[in-house]
The first five atom37 places (N, CA, C, CB, O) and aatype in JSON, in Angstrom:
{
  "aatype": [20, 20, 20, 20, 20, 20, 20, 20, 20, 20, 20, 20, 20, 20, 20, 20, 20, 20, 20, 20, 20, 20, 20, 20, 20, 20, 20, 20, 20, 20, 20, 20, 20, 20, 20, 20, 20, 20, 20, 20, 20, 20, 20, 20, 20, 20, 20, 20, 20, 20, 20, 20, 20, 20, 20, 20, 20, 20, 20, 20, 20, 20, 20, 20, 20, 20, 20, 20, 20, 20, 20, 20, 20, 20, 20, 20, 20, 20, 20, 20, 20, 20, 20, 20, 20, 20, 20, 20, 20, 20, 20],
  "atom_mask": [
    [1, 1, 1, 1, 1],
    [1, 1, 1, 1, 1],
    [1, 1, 1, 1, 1],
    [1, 1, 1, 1, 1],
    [1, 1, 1, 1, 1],
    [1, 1, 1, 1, 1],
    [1, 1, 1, 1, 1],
    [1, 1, 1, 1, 1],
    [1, 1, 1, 1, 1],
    [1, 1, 1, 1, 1],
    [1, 1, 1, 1, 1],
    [1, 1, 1, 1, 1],
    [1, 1, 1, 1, 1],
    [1, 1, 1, 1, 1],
    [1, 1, 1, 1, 1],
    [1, 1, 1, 1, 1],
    [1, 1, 1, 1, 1],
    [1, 1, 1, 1, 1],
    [1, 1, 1, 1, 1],
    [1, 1, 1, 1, 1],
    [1, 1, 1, 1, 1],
    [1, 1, 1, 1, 1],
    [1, 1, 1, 1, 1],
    [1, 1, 1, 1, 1],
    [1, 1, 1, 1, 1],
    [1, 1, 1, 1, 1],
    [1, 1, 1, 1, 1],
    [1, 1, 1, 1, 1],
    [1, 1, 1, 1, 1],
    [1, 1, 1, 1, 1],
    [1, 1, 1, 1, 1],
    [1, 1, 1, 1, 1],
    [1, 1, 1, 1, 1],
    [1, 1, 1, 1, 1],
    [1, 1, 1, 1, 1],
    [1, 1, 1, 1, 1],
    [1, 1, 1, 1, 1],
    [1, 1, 1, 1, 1],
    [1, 1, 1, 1, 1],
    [1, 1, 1, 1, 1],
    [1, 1, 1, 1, 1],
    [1, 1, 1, 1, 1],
    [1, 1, 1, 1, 1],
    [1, 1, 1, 1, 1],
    [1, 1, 1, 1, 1],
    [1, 1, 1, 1, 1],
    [1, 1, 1, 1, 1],
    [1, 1, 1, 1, 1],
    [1, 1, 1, 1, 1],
    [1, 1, 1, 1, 1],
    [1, 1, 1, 1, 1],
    [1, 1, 1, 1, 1],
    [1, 1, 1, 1, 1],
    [1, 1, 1, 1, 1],
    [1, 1, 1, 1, 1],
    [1, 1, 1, 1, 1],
    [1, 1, 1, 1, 1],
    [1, 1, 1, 1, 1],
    [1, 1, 1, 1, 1],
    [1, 1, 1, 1, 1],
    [1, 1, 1, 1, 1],
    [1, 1, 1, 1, 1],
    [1, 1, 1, 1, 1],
    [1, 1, 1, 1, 1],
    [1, 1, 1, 1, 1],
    [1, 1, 1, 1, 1],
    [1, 1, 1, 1, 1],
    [1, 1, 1, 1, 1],
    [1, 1, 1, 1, 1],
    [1, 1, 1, 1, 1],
    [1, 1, 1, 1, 1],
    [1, 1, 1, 1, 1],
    [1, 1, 1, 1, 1],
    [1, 1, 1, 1, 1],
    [1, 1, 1, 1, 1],
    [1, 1, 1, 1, 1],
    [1, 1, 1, 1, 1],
    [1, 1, 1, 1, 1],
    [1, 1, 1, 1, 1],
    [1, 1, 1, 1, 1],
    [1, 1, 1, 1, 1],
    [1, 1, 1, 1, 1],
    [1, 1, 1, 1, 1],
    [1, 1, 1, 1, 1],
    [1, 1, 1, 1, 1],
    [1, 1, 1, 1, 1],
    [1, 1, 1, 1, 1],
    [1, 1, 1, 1, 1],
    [1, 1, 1, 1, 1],
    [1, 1, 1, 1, 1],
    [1, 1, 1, 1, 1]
  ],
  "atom_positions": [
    [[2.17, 20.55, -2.85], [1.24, 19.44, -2.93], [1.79, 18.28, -2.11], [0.99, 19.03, -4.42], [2.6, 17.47, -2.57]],
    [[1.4, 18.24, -1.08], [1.61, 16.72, -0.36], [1.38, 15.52, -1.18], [0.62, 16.51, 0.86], [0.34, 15.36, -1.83]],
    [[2.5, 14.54, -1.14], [2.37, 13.05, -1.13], [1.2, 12.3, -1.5], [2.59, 12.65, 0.04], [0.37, 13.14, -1.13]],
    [[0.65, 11.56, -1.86], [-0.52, 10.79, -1.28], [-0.09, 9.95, -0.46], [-1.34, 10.11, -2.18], [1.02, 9.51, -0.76]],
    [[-0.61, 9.49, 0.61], [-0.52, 8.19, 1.33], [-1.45, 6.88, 1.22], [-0.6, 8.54, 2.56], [-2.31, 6.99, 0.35]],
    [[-1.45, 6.05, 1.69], [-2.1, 4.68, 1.95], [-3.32, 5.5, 2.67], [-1.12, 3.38, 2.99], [-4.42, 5.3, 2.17]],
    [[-3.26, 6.4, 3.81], [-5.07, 6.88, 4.71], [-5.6, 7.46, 3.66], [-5.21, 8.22, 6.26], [-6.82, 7.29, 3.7]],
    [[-5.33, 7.98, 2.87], [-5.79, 8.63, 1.38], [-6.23, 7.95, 0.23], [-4.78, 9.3, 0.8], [-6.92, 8.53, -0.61]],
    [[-5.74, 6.27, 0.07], [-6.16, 5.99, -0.81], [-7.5, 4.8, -0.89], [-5.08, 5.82, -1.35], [-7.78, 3.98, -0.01]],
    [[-8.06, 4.94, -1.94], [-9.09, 4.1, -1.74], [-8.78, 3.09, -1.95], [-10.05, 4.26, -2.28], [-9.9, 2.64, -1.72]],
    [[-8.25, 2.26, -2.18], [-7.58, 1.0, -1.97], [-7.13, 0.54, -0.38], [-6.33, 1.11, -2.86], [-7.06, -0.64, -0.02]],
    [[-6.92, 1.37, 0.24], [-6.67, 1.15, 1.5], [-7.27, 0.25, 2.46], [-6.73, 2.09, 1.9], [-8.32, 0.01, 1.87]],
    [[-7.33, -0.29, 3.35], [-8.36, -0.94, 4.07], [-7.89, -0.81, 5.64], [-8.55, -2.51, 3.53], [-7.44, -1.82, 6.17]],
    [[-7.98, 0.37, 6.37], [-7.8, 0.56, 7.51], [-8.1, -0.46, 8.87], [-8.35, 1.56, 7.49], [-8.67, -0.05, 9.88]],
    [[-7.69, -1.58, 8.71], [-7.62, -2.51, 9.55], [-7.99, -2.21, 11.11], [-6.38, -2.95, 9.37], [-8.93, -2.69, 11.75]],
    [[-7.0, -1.28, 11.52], [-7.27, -0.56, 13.27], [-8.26, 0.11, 13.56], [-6.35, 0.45, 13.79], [-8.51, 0.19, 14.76]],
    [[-9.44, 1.02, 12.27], [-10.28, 1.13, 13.13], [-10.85, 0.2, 13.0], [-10.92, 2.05, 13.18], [-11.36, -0.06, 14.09]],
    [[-11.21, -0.91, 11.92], [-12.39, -2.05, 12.39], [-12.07, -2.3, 13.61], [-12.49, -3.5, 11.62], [-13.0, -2.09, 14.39]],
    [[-10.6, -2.86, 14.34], [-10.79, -3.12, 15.7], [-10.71, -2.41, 16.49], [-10.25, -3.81, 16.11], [-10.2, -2.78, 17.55]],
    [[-11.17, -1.07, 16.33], [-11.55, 0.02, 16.99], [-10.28, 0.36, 18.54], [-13.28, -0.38, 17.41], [-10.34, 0.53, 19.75]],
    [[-9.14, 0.28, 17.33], [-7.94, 0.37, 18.41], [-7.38, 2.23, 17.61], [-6.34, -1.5, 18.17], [-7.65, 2.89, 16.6]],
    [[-6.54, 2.35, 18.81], [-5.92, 4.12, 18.34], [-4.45, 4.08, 18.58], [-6.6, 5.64, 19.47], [-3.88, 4.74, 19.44]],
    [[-3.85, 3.21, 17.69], [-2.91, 3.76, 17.64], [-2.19, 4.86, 17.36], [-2.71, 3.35, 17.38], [-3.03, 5.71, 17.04]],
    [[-0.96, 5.41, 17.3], [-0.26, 6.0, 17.01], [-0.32, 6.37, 15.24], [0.7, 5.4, 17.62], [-0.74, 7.37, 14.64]],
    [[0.14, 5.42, 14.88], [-0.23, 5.05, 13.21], [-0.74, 3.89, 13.11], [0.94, 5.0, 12.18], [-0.4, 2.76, 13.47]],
    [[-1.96, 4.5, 12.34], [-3.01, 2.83, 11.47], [-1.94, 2.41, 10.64], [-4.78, 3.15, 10.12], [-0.99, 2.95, 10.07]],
    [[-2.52, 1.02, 10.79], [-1.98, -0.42, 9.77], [-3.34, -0.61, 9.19], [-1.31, -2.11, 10.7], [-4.44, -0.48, 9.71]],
    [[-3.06, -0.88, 8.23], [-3.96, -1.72, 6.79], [-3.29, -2.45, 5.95], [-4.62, -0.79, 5.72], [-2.11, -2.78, 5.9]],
    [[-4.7, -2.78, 4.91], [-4.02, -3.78, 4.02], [-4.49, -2.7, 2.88], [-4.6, -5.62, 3.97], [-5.43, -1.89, 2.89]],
    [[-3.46, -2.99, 1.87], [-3.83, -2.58, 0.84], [-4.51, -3.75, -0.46], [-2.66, -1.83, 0.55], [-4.06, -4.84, -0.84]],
    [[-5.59, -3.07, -0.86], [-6.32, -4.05, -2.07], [-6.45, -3.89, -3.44], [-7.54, -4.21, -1.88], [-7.22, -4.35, -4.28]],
    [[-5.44, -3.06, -3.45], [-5.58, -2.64, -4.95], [-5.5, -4.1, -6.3], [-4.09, -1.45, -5.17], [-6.05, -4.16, -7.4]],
    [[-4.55, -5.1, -5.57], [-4.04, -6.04, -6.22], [-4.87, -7.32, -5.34], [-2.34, -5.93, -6.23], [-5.28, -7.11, -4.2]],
    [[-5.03, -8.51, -5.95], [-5.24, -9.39, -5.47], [-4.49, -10.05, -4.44], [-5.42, -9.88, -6.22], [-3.28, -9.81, -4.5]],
    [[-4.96, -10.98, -3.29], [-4.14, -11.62, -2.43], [-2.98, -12.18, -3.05], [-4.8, -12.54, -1.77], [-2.73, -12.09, -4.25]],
    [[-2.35, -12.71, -2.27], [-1.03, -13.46, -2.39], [-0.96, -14.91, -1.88], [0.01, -12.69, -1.65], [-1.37, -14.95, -0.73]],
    [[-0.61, -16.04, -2.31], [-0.5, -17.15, -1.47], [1.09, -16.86, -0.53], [-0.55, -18.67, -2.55], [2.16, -16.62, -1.1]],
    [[0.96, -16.94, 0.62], [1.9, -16.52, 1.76], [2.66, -18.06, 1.7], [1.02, -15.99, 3.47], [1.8, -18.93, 1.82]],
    [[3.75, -18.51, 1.56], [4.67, -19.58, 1.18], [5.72, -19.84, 2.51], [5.52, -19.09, -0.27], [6.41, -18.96, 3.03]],
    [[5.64, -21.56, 3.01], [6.96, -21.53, 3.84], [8.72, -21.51, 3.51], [6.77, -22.62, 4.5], [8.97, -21.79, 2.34]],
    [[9.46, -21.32, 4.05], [10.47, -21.74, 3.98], [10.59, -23.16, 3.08], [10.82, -21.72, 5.22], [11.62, -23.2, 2.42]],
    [[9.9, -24.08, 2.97], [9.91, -25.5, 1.96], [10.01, -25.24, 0.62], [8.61, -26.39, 2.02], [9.88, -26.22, -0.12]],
    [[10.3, -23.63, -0.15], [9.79, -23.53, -1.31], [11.19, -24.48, -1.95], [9.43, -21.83, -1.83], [12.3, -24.69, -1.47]],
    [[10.67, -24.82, -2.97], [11.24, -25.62, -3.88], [11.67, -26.82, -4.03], [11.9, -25.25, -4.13], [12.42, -27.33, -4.86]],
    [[10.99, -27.32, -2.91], [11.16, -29.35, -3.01], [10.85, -29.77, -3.98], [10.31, -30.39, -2.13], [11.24, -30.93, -4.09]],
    [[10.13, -29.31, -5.07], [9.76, -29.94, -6.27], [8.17, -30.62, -6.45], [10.82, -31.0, -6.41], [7.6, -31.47, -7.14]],
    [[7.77, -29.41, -5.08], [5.66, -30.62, -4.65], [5.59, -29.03, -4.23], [5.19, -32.66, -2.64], [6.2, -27.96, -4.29]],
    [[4.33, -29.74, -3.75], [3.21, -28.34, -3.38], [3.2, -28.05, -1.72], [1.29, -28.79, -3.89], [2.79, -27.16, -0.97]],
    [[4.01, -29.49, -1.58], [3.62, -29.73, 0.18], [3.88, -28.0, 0.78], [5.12, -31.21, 1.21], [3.2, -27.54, 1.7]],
    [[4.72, -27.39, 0.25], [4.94, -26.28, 1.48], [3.53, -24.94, 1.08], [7.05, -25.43, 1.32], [3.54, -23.81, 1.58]],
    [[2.84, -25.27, 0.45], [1.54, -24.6, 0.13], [0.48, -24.71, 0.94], [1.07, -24.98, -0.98], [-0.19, -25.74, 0.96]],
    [[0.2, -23.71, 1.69], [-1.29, -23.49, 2.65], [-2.15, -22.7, 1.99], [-1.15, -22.73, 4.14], [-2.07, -21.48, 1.87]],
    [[-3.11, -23.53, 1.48], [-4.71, -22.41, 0.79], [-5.28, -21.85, 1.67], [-6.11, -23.13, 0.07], [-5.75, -20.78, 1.29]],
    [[-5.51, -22.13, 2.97], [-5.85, -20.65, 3.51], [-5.26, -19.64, 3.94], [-6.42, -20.63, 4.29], [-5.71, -18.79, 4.71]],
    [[-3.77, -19.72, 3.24], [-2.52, -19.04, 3.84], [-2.56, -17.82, 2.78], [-0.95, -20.07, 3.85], [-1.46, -17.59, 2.27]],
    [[-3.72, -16.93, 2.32], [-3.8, -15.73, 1.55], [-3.83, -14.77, 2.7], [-5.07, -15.65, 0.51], [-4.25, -14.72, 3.85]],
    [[-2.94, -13.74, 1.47], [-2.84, -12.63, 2.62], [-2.59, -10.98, 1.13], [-0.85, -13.16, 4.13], [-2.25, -11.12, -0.04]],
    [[-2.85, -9.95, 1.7], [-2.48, -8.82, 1.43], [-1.77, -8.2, 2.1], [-3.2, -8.27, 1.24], [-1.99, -8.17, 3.31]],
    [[-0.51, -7.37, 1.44], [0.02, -6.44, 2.15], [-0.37, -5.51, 3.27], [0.32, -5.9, 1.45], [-1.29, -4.7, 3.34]],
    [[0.54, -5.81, 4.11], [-0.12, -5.07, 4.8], [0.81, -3.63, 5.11], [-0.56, -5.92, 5.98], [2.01, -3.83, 4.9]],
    [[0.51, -2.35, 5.52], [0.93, -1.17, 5.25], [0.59, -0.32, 6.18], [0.57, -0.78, 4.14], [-0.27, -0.7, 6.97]],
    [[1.11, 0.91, 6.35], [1.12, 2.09, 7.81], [0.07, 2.73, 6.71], [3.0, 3.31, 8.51], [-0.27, 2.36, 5.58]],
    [[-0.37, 4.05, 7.69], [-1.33, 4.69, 6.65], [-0.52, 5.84, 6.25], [-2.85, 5.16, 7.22], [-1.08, 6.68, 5.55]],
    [[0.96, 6.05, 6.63], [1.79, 7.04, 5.96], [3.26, 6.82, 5.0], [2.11, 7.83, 7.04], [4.29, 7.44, 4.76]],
    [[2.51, 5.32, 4.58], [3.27, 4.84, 3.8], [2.89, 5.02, 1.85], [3.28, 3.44, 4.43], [1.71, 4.74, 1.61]],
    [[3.51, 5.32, 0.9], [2.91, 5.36, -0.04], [3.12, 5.02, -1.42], [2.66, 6.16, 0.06], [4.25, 4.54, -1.46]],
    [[2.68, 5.03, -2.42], [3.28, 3.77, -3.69], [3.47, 4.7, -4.97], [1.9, 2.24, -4.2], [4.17, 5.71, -4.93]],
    [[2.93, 4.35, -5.9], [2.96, 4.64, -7.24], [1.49, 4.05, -8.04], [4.38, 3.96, -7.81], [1.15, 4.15, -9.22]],
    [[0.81, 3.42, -6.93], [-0.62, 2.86, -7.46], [-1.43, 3.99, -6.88], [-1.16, 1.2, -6.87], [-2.45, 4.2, -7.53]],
    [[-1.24, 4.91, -5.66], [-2.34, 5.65, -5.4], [-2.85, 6.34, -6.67], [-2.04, 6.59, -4.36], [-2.1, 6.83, -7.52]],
    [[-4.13, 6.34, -6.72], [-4.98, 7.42, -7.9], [-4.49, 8.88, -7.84], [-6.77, 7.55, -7.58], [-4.87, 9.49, -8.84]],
    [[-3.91, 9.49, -7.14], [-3.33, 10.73, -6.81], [-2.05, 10.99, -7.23], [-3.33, 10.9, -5.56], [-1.42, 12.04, -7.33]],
    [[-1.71, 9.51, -7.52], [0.46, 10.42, -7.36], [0.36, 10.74, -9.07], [2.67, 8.62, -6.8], [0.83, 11.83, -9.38]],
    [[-0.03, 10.13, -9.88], [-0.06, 10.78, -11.14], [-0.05, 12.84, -11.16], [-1.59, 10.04, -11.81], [0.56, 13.58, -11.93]],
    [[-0.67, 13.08, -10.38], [-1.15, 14.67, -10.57], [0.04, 15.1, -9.36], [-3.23, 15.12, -10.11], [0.42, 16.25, -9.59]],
    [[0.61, 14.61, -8.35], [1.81, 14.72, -7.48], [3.11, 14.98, -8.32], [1.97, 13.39, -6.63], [3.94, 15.85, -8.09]],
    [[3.12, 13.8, -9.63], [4.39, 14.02, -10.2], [4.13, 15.32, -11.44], [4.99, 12.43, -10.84], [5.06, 15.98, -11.91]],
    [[2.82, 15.49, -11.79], [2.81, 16.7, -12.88], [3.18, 17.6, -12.5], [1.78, 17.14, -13.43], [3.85, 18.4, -13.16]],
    [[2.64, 17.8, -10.61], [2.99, 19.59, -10.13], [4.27, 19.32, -9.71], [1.98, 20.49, -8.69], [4.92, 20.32, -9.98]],
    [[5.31, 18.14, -8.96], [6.88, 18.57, -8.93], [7.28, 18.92, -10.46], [7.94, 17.22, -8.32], [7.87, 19.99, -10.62]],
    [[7.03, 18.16, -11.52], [7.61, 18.98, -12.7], [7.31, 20.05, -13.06], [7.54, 18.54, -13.67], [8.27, 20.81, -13.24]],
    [[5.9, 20.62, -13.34], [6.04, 22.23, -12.94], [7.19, 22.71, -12.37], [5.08, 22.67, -11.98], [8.22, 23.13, -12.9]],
    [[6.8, 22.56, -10.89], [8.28, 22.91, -10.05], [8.65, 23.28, -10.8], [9.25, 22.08, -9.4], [8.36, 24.3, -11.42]],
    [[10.07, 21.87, -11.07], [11.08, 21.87, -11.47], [11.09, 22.93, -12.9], [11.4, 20.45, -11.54], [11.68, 24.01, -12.98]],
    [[10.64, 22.56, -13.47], [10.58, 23.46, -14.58], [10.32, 25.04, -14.36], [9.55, 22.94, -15.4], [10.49, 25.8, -15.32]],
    [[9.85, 25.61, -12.92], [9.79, 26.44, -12.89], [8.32, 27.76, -13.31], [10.77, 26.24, -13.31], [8.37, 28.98, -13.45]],
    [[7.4, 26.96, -13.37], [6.78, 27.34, -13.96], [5.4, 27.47, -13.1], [6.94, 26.69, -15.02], [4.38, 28.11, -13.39]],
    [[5.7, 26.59, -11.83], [5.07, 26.79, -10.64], [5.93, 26.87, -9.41], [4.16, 25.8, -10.51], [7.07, 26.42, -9.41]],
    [[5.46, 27.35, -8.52], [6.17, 27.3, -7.16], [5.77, 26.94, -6.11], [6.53, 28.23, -6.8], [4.66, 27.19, -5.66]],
    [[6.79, 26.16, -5.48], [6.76, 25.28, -4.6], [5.27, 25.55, -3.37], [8.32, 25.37, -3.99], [5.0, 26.63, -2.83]],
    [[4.77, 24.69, -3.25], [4.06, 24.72, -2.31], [4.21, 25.19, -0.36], [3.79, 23.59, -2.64], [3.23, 25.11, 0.38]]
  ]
}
């Protein structure tokens, strides 16, 4: 059983083809989670000054990169324990 990846998951958001570029490997963002406020170097003066509100961003990710949030790796880790246990064999 292969991996899941980021091109696999629906959370994904394949960035390169919207700009209808071909790379080698797609970049995306992943959306499973909400944005992030993206922070300068100023953190902790004790103010907000180093805070940009339109400075949200999501991870961004290869499409053969992969997590522990894909909807898939749950059923990835049941069949390596098979495996391991022996009780299935390796793919």
């Amino acid at each position: 059983m292969e991996r899941p990846t980021c091109k696999t998951c629906p959370h994904w958001d394949d960035i390169d083809a919207e700009l209808d570029e071909a790379p080698d490997v797609h970049e995306g963002v992943c959306r499973r989670f909400p944005p992030v406020l993206l922070t300068s170097d100023e953190v902790g003066k004790g103010d907000c000054s180093h805070l940009d509100p339109t400075n949200w961003a999501q991870p961004a990710t290869c499409e053969n990169w992969s997590c522990g949030e894909h909807p898939g790796f749950a059923a990835v880790l049941r069949h390596a324990e098979l495996v391991r246990q022996g009780i299935l064999r390796p793919d």
